[in-house]
C-alpha angles and dihedrals in degrees: 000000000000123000133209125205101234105179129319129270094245082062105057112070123210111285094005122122111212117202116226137170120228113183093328096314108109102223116189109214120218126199100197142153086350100300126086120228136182127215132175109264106222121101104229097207099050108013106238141111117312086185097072095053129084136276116219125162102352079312131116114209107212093231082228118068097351094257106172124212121195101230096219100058102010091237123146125242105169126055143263088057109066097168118069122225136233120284121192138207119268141203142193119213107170101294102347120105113217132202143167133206089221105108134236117249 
């Protein structure tokens, strides 16, 4: 599993999800609940930004229809998403954050 430096801990505030590309694939980056995870950004029920909705409760809200993604396993628990989207492994090396684009099972 190879993993890719994408901004650095000091970077991500609490709460805040942070958008980064990584080879082509756009990761928002999340700084909750003391841990950091990555998820894939894109709503996929509508297609837009992750990374500009709210994190509440190890959860992202997609800004659009209010779609809610559990941070840990990417899967949906609020309408109008059904399908989840892809989370990613991620590392802490002092003050790197690491992630990689191959997915948690």
């Amino acid at each position: 599993m190879t993993f890719v430096r994408v901004c650095g801990l000091s970077e991500l505030e609490e709460d805040t999800p942070k958008r980064v590309e990584l080879d082509g694939t756009p990761v928002s980056v999340v700084r909750t609940e003391g841990e950091v995870f990555a998820i894939n950004d894109i709503c996929s029920h509508a297609n837009v930004s992750l990374s500009e909705g709210e994190v509440d409760d190890c959860h992202i809200e997609c800004w659009l229809h209010g779609s809610r993604f559990d941070l840990r396993s990417g899967k949906p628990d609020a309408l109008p998403a059904t399908r989840p989207v892809p989370v990613y492994p991620v590392k802490i090396e002092g003050d790197d954050v690491l992630v990689s684009l191959t997915q948690e099972s």
